[in-house]
C-alpha atoms as a printed R data frame, in Angstrom:
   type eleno elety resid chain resno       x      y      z
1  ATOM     1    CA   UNK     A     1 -19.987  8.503  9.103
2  ATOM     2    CA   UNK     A     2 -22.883  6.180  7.534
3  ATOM     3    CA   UNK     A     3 -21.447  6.171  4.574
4  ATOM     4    CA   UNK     A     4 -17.734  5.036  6.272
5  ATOM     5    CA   UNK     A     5 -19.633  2.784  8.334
6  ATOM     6    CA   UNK     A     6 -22.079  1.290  5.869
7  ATOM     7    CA   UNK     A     7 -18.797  0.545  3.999
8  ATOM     8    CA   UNK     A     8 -16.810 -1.183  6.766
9  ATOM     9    CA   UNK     A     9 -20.312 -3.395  7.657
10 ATOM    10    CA   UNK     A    10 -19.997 -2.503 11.312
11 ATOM    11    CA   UNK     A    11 -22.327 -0.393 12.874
12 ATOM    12    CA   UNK     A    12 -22.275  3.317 14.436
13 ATOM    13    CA   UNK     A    13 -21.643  2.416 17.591
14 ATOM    14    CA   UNK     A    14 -18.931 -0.189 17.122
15 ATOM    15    CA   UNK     A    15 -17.383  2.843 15.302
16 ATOM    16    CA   UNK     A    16 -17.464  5.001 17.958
17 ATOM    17    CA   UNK     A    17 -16.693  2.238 20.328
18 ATOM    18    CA   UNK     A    18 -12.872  2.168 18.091
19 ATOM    19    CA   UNK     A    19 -12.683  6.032 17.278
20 ATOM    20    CA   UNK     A    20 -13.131  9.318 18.719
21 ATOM    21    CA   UNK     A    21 -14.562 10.908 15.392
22 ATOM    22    CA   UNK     A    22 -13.709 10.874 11.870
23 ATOM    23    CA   UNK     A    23 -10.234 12.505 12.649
24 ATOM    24    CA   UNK     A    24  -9.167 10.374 15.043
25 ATOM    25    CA   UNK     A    25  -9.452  7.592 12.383
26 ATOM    26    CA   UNK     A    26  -7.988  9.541  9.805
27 ATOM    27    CA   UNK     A    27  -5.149 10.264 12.257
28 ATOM    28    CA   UNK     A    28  -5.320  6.440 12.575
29 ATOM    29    CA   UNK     A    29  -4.515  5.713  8.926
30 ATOM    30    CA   UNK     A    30  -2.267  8.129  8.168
31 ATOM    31    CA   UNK     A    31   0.228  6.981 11.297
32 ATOM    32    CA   UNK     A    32  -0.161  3.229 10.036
33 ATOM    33    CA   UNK     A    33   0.417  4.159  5.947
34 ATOM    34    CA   UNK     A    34   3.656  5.740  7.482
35 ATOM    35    CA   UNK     A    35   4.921  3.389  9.410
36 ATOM    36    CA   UNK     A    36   4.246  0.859  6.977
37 ATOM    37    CA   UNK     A    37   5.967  2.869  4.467
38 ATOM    38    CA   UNK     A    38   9.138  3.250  6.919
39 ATOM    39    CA   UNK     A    39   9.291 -0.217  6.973
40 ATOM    40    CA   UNK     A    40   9.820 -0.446  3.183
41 ATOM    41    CA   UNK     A    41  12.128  2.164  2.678
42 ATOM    42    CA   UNK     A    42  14.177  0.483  5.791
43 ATOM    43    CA   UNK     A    43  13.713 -3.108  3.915
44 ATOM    44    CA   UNK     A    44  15.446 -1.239  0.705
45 ATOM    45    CA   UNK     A    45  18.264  1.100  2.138
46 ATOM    46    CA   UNK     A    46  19.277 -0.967  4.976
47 ATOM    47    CA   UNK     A    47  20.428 -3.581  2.809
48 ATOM    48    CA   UNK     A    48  21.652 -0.875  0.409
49 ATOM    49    CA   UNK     A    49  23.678  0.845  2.850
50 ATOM    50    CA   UNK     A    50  25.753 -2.445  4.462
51 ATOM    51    CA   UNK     A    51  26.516 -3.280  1.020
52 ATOM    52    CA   UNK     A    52  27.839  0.195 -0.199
53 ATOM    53    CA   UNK     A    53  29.923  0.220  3.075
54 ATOM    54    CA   UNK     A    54  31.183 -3.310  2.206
55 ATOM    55    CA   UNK     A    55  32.594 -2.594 -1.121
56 ATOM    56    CA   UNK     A    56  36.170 -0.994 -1.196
């Protein structure tokens, strides 16, 4: 966690003050890099979608 921590420029302890342990901030990451990549597939076949069902 130095490394990780060193890094970031925060200290140990606000680390631990944010996160459990090293999983719970991989856990972290991983849930945001998903939901951020719902929200571009969304952005791309929403628009896709209305305009497929538009066309005769």
């Amino acid at each position: 966690m130095k490394k990780v921590c060193d890094q970031a420029l925060i200290g140990r302890s606000t680390f631990y003050s944010h996160y459990l342990d090293k999983y719970d901030l991989l856990e972290k990451i991983v849930k945001q890099y998903a939901s951020d990549f719902k929200v571009e597939i969304e952005s791309v076949l929403i628009p896709w979608k209305m305009a497929r069902w538009q066309t005769p």
